[in-house]
N, C-alpha and C positions, 0 to 999 in steps of 0.2 A: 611275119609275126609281129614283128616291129609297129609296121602300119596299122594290123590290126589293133592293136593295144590302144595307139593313138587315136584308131577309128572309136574305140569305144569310147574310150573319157573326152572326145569333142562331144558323143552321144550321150552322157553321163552328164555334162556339163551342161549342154542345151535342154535337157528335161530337168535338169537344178534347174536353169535359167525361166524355166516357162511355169518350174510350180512355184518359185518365189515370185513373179510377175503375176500369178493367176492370187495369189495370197496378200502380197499389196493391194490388187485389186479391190477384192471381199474384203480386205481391211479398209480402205478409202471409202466402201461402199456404206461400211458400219457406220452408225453417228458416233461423234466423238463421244457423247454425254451419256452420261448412264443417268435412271430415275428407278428411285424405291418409293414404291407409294402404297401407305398401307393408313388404315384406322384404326386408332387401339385406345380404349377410356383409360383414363389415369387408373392407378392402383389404389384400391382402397383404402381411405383415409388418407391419400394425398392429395391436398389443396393446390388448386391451379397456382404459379404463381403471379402477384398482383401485377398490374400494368407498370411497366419501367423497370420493371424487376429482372437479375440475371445471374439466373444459375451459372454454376460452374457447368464448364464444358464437359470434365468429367462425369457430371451427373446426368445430362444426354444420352439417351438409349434409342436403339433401332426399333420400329416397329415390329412384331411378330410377322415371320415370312407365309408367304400366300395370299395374303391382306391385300388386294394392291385397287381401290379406286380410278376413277375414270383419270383418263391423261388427256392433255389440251392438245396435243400434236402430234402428226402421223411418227416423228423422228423421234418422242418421246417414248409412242408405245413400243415403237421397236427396242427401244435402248431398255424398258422395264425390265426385260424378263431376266437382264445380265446386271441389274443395279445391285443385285443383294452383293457383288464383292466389293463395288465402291462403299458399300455403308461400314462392311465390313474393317474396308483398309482406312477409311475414313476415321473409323472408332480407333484403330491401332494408330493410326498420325495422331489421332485427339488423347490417348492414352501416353504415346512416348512423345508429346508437346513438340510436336515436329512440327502443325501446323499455325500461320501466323492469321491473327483474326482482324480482316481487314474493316468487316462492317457488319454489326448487329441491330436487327429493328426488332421493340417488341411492341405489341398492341394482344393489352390483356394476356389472355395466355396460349398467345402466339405469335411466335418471333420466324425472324427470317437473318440467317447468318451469311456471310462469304468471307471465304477462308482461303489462304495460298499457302502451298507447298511449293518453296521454292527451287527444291534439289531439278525438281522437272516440272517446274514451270506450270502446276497445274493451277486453277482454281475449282473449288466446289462449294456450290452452292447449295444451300440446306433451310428447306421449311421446318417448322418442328410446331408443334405444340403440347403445351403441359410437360416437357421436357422430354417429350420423344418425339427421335426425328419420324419425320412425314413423307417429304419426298428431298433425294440427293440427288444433285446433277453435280457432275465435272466434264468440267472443258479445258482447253488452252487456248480460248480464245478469250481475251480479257473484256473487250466488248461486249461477245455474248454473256460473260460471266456478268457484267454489272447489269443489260438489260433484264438478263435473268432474277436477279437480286430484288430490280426494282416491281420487277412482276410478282414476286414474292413478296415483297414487303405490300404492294395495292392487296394481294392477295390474305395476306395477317390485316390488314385494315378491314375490308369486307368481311372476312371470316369476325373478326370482332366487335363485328357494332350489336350483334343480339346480347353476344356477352357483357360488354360494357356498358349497353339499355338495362339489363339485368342486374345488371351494379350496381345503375341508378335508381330503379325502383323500390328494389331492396332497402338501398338506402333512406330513399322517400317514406318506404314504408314504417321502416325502423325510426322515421323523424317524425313520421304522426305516429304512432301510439305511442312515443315517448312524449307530444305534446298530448295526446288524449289522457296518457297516465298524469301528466303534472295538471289537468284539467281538473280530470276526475278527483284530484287530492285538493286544490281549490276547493271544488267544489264539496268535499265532504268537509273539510275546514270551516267554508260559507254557511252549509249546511248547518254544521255543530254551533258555530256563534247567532244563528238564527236559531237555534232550538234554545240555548241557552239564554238568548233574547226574550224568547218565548217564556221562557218559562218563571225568566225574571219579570217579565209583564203580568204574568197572571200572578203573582205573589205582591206586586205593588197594586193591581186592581184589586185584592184581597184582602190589604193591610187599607188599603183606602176606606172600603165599604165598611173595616171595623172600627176604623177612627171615624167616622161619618158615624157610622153609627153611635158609637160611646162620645160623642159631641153633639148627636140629638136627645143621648139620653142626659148626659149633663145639663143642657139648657132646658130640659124640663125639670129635674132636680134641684137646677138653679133659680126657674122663676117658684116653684113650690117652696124654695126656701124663705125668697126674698116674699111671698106672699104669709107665708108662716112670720118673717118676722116685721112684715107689717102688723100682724095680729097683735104681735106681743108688745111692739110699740106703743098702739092702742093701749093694752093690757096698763103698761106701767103708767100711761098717763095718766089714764081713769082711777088704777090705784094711788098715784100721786097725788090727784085732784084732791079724792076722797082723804087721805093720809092728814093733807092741808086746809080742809076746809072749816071756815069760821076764824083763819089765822087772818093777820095782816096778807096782804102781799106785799113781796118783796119792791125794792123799788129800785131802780136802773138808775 
């Protein structure tokens, strides 16, 4: 009976022995990293924020689950379909500030984080943009966690340049009709002192033609006068003459 007992738990212990060995396995075989990869538009009426800008960690949300876009590697898509608890446990590290933030890249409005929890040595690495995460990976490989990162962060650069062309034209755009508007106001000011030029021209060519005028009528008035009083010159002489005649003349 004895023996049997014994026979059983060496039997008991070797099928322990062979389902933890068969489960390390499947777990060796899993990729370390988990990814959540989903698309989600900002919420209405919230503004991307600007380049170089940096929300609070707190203010970071998971994408809506089911969402999940294309993935770059065969060890990524496998690890997608179990990412939603890393975002999860991700969000409670970033809630009870358990985790330390080793490196943040933004370009426009999309940044690329890596972050370590140090109780177990993990790191995770997180796209985001607009302030929701994009896609999480965690590993405990520190290598991989920085190549990852930097693939992230080329990745917020590419992703950003339509954005940030967009920035610029805007801009552009907003600097010419700002100079078309101070244009236009020139020009209705140039305009207004031309009209007002104008219109003082035609009241001096107006006062012109009447002083021209009443100084042609004056110098006919004038030589009628001066003709009249030749007449009258005459006049007194002849009456003088007559007045004086059969007198002495005077003498000088």
């Amino acid at each position: 009976m004895k023996h049997s007992i014994t026979l059983r738990r060496v039997m008991l212990s070797a099928a322990t022995l062979i389902l933890l060995q068969r489960g390390a396995t499947a777990w060796a075989g899993m990729p370390a990293d988990a990814a959540n990869m989903g698309s989600a538009p900002a919420a209405a009426g919230e503004r991307a924020p600007l380049a170089g800008s940096r929300p609070a960690l707190g203010s970071l949300t998971p994408q809506p689950a089911g969402v999940l876009p294309a993935v770059s590697s065969p060890d990524e898509q496998a690890s997608a379909g179990a990412s939603q608890g890393d975002v999860a446990t991700l969000m409670q590290l970033i809630h009870d500030a358990q985790l330390v933030e080793l490196r943040t890249t933004y370009n426009a409005s999309y940044g690329a984080s890596l972050f370590f929890y140090p109780p177990e040595m993990t790191y995770y690495v997180v796209l985001f943009q607009d302030k929701h995460f994009w896609r999480v990976i965690r590993s405990q490989d520190a290598a991989r966690s920085e190549a990852i990162y930097a693939d992230f962060v080329r990745q917020t650069e590419q992703l950003a340049q339509v954005e940030i062309r967009r920035t610029q034209l805007e801009a552009q755009k907003t600097f010419i009709e700002r100079v078309i508007a101070l244009s236009e106001a020139r020009a209705r000011r140039l305009q207004a002192d031309l009209d007002i030029a104008r219109t003082q021209q035609a009241r001096v060519d107006a006062h012109q033609r009447q002083v021209q005028g009443d100084a042609t009528a004056l110098n006919a008035q004038k030589a009628q006068a001066q003709a009249q009083l030749r007449d009258l010159e005459r006049q007194v002489d002849a009456l003088q003459r007559a007045t004086e005649a059969g007198l002495p003349t005077a003498r000088h």
